[in-house]
Structure formats: structure tokens, C-alpha cells
C-alpha positions as CSV (number, residue, x, y, z in Angstrom):
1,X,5.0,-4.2,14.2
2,X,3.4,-5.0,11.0
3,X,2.3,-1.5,10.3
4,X,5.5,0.2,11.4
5,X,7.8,-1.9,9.2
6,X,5.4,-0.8,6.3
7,X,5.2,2.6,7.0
8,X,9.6,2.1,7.6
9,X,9.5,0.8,4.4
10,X,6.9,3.7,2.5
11,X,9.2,6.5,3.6
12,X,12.1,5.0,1.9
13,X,10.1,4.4,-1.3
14,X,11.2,0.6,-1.1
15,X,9.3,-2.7,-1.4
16,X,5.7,-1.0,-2.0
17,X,4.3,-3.8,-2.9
18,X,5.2,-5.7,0.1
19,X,4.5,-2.9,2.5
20,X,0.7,-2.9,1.1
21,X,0.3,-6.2,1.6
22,X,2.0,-5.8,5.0
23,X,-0.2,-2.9,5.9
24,X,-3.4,-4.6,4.7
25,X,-2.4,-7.4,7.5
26,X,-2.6,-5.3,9.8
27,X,-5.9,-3.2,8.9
28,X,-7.2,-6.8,8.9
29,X,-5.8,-7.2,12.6
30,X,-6.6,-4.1,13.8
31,X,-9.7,-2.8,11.6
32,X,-10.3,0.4,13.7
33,X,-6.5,1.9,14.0
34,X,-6.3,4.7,12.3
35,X,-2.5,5.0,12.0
36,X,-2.9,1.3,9.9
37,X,-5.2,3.5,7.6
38,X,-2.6,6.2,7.6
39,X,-0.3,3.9,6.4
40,X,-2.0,1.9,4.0
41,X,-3.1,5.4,2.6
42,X,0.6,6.7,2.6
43,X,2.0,3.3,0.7
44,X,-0.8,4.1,-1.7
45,X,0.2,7.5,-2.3
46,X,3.8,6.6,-2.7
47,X,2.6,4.4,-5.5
48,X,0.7,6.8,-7.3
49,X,-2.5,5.8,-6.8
50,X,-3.8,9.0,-5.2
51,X,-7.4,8.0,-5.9
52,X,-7.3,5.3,-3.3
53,X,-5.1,6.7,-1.2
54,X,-7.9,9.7,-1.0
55,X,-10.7,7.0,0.0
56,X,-7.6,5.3,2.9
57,X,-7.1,8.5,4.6
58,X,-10.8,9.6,4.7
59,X,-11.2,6.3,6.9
60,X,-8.3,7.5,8.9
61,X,-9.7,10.6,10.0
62,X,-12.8,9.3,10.2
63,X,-11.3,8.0,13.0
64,X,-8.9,10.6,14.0
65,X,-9.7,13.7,12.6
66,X,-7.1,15.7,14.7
67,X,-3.9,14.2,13.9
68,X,-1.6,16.8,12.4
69,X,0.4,13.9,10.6
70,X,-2.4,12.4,8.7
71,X,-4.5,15.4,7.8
72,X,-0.7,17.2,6.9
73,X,-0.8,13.6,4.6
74,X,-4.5,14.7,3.2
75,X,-3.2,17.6,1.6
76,X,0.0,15.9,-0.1
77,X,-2.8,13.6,-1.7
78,X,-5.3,16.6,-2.5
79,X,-2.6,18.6,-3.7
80,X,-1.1,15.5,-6.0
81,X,-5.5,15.3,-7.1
82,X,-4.8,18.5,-8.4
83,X,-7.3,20.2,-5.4
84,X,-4.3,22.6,-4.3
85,X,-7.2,25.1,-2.5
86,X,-8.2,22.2,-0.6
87,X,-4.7,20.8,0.4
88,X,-3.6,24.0,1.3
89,X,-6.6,24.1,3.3
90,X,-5.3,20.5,5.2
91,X,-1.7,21.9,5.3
92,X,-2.9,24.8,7.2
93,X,-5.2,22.7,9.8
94,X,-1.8,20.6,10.1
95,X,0.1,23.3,11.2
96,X,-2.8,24.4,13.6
97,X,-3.1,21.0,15.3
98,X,0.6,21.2,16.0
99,X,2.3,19.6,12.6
100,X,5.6,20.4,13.0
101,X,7.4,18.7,9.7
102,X,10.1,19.9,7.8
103,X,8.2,20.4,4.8
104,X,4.9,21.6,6.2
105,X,5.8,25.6,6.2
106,X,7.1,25.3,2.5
107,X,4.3,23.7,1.1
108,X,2.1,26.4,3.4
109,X,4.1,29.2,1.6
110,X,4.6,27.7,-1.9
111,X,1.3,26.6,-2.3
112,X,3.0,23.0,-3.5
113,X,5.0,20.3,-2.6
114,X,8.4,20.6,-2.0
115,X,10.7,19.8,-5.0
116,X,12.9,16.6,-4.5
């Protein structure tokens, strides 16, 4: 519960702060899930701290290296690192393991995040 009302609250872009400390709860809890990783990695992201949130989601596919959602989130954070070969790469193997967001053919074809 902990992890989903902090990933809930990520997407939104609200309460960051308190969705990292809620996500860190439950990485504590559940050290080996790597959604909580995702998460965590996601909230970090959000926050601008694409650094971190590099070192998070390499933990979470560690883990899980064949979840379309989190590998789709890998390239958001290379591409934001400025490695846009490399998160087109992800974007690619997102789409392959059966990624099926909104965004993920756009960011195939452009090369680059979606515009908000």
C-alpha cells in the first residue's frame, strides 16, 4: 500500500517529498521488490535527481530485468542524463518486452521525450 500510494502520488507530481519517504518505508519492508525500487527511482526522477534515480532503477532490474515499465522508465532517466543512444536503446527493449504506453512510440520515433 505504501509503495502504491507513492508511486499514486509520483505520477501526479505531488507531495515528493513524502512519497520518498513513503517509498523508502517500503524498500525497508520489502528490500528485494523491485516495483519498490521502481518507485523510489521514479519519485527520484520526478525530482530531478536523475543521478540517483539511475543508481534506483539499476537495482530494480537487477532484479527484474524484463519489465517493459521499468526499463521503458530507464530510458526517460538516460535520456534526461543526456545518453539519448542509450535511452533509445531502453525505449526500444520496452516496446519489445510488450511496453505498450502512450508515450513509448513517440519517444521511439522522436528520439526524445514527449513535450508537456
Amino acid at each position: 500500500a505504501l509503495n502504491n500510494f507513492a508511486y499514486f502520488l509520483s505520477l501526479r507530481n505531488v507531495d515528493l517529498d513524502k512519497a520518498a519517504n513513503m517509498s523508502k518505508r517500503s524498500i525497508e519492508l520489502d528490500p528485494g521488490n523491485p516495483s519498490n525500487l521502481d518507485t523510489y527511482a521514479w519519485i527520484l526522477y520526478m525530482k530531478g535527481d536523475y543521478l540517483e534515480a539511475k543508481k534506483q532503477i539499476l537495482k530494480s532490474l537487477e532484479l527484474s530485468p524484463n519489465n517493459a515499465e521499468v526499463v521503458e522508465h530507464f530510458g526517460d532517466i538516460l535520456f534526461r542524463l543526456k545518453e539519448v543512444e542509450g535511452a533509445n536503446v531502453q525505449w526500444k527493449k520496452a516496446k519489445v518486452l510488450g511496453g505498450s504506453s502512450n508515450e513509448l512510440e513517440l519517444k521511439i520515433k522522436n528520439r526524445s521525450l514527449p513535450q508537456n
